[in-house]
C-alpha positions, 0 to 999 in steps of 0.5 A, spaced: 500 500 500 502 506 498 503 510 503 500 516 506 505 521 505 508 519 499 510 523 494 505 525 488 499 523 492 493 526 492 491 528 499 486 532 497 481 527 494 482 522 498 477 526 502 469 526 503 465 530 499 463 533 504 469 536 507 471 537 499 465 541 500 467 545 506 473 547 504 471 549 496 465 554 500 472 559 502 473 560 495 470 565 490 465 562 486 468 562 479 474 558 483 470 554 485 466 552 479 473 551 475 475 545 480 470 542 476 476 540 471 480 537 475 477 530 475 470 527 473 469 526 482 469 534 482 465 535 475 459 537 480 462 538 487 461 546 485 452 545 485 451 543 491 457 548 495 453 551 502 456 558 500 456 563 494 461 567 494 459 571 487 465 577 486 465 582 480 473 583 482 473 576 478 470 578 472 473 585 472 477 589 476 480 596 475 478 596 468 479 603 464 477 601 457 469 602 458 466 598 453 471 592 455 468 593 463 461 592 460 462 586 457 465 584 463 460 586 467 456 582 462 459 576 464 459 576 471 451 577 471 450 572 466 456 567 471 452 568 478 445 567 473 447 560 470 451 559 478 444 560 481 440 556 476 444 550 476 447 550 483 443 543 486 436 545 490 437 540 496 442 542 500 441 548 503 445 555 502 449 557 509 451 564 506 451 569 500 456 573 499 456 578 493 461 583 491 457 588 486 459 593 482 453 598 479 459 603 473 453 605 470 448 611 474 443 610 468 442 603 468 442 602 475 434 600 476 436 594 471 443 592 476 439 593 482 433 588 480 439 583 477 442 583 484 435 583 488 434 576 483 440 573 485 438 575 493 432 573 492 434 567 489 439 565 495 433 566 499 428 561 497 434 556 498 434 558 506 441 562 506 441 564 513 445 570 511 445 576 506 451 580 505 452 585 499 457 590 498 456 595 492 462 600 489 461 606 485 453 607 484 449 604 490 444 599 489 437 601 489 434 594 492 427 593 492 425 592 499 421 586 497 424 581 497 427 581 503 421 576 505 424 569 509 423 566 514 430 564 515 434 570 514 438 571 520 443 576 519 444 581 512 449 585 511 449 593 506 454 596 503 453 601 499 446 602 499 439 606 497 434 605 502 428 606 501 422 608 505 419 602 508 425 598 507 425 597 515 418 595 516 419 589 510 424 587 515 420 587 521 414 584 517 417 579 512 424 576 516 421 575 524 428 570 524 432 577 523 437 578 529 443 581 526 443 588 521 451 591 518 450 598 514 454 601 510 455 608 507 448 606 506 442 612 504 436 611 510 430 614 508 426 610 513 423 615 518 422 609 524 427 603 524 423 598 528 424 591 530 422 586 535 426 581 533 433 585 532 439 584 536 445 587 533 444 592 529 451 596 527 451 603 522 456 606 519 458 612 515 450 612 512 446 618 511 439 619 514 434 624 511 435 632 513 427 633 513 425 629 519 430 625 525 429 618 524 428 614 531 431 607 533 426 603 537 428 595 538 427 592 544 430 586 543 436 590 541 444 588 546 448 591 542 448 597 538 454 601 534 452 607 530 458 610 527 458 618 524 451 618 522 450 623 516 445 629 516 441 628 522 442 623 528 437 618 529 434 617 536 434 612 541 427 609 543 426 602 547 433 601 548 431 595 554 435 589 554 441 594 550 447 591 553 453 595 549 453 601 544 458 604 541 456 611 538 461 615 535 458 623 532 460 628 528 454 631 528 451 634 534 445 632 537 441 633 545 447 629 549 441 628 556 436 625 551 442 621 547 444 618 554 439 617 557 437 612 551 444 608 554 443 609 561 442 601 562 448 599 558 454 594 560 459 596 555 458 604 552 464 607 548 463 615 546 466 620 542 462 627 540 463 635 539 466 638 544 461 643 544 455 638 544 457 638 553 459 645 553 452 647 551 449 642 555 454 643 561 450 647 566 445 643 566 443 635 568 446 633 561 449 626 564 444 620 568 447 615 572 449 609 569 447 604 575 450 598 571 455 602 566 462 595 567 466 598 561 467 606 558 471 608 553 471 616 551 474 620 545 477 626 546 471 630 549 472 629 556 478 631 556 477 638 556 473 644 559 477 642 566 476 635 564 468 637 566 466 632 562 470 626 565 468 627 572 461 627 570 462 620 567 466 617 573 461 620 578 455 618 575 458 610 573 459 607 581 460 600 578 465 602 572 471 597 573 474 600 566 476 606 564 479 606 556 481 613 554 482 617 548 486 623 549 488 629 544 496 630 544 497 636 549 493 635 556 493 641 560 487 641 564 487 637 572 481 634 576 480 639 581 477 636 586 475 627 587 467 628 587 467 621 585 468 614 588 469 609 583 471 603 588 471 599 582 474 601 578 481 598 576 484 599 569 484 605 565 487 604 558 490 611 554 489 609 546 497 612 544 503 610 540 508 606 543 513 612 544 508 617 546 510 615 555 508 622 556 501 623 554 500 616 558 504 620 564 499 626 564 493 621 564 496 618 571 498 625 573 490 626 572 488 620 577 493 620 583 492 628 583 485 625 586 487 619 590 487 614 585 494 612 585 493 604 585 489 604 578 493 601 573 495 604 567 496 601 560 497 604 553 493 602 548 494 600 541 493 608 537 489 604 531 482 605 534 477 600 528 470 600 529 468 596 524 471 588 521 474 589 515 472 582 514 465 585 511 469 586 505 471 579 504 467 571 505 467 571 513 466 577 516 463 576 523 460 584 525 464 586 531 459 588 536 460 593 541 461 590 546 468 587 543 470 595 542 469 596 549 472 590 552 
């Protein structure tokens, strides 16, 4: 008998089919299908994948010759149609993942239909998982067909929303627990959802002529990053457990706040001006179970106001993790806090950088705290998984960004 180890042998198809399976559903869908040369056992391994990974990369990439990219687009839709409609029905589809490029405004209607077949396709396969990504013009999906009764998680990138979107995921998806957006344009004035449990936003815009609300009482995990053109609001937030929230805009910070005030886990950054505005009234609750708090900049200002404000109002806070500006030249005052539990404070700087790490213990011992200890954090603070843009992207809750 040849042995295992022997050179030239096959490995790889000594190997069940359903491994074979597995192991072909990381790679692109057109990779994938390719493999069926390599003998007759794999002649039709392709069909019956548990994951689609369809890329427009594959077909054209960084194209400049427009008549050549229209040909190439041309392909790959005809690729993902023909992949779709032969892919054997039984076996049930994992996961969905289109990369898509619209290069043509005009004819974004007709793209955006293309790919809500293809999505809708994926999901009469019972595909727990949607993932789309867009380039250079967003696609226009009707909101339609988002209608499963098994659609867990679905991930946007690059897309246009339109009124209603959320109130058909609320309708025709009642197993959705988890919802990425990306660069995304919500038109919705109210998203709302029973079922929701991880809800991440990012860079996407709301409409300016009415503030839209958020109202998921299911939700533990929230991450809204950089909201374009108006804040949303925050309404029956009851079991949230994290939120990240990251603005640029301003907005009522008691209102924003009060919405958190049940959170475990809260990372903060806004305008300075939102708490110089509010600074001469009631503007911070008391966060009762509030374990892990990281802050931006604005804190660290106005004789560090808004930092006292926070410890103050956080009595079982055991993490502090802050994110300073390079020159520090305020000092906490007086200790009108207590903070018995809190035991590590992380300061979000270079390695080289001892000096802004020495002034935020400075701040501390100053008031009695000398026995917390101190860390330096890595400076690179990431608030979304780049892995969205490949097959495995896992959305990275805001939980993880506080711990």
């Amino acid at each position: 008998m040849e042995p295992a180890h022997a050179p030239g042998r096959d490995r790889l198809s000594a190997l069940p089919d359903n491994v074979l399976r597995r192991i072909m559903s990381f790679l692109n869908a057109r990779q994938s299908v390719q493999t069926c040369v390599l003998s007759r056992r794999w002649r039709h391994l392709w069909r019956s994948l548990p994951r689609i990974n369809a890329d427009y990369t594959e077909f054209c990439f960084a194209c400049l010759d427009e008549k050549k990219e229209k040909v190439q687009e041309a392909r790959f839709k005809k690729f993902v149609s023909t992949l779709l409609l032969r892919r054997d029905p039984v076996p049930l589809l994992d996961k969905f993942w289109l990369r898509y490029q619209v290069s043509d405004g005009n004819n974004n209607e007709k793209a955006s239909a293309e790919a809500g077949l293809w999505i809708s396709h994926a999901l009469q396969l019972q595909t727990p998982v949607v993932e789309v990504l867009t380039f250079q013009f967003p696609l226009m999906l009707d909101h339609a067909v988002f209608t499963s009764d098994y659609l867990r998680k679905l991930g946007l990138s690059n897309a246009y929303l339109r009124m209603g979107f959320f109130e058909q995921l609320n309708r025709g998806c009642p197993q959705l627990e988890d919802v990425f957006l990306n660069d995304c344009i919500i038109l919705d004035d109210e998203i709302s959802s029973t079922t929701l449990k991880t809800l991440n936003i990012y860079a996407s815009r709301f409409s300016e002529d009415y503030r839209a609300s958020i109202s998921t009482p299911s939700l533990t995990s929230l991450t809204l990053y950089k909201p374009d053109a108006s804040v949303p609001s925050l309404k029956d937030m009851k079991s949230l457990v994290s939120a990240s929230i990251i603005l640029d805009d301003n907005t009522d910070i008691h209102e924003l706040l009060m919405s958190l005030s049940g959170v475990r886990n809260l990372d903060l950054e806004c305008p300075q001006k939102m708490v110089t505005i509010a600074k001469n009234t009631q503007w911070c609750p008391e966060f009762k179970d509030l374990v892990n708090l990281s802050l931006g900049q604005f804190c660290l200002g106005s004789k560090l106001y808004a930092l006292t404000e926070f410890l103050k109002n956080s009595p079982k806070l055991e993490k502090l993790t802050l994110d300073p500006p390079e020159v520090i030249i305020d000092k906490l005052e007086e200790r009108s806090f207590e903070c018995e539990h809190l035991k590590i404070v992380e300061v979000i700087c270079s390695e080289d950088d001892s000096t802004l790490l020495k002034l935020v213990e400075d701040i501390f011992v100053t008031c009695g705290m000398s026995s917390l200890q101190i860390n330096r954090k890595s400076s690179y603070k990431q608030y979304y998984s780049d892995d969205f843009f490949r097959f495995d992207y896992d959305s990275t809750t805001a939980q993880e960004h506080a711990e």
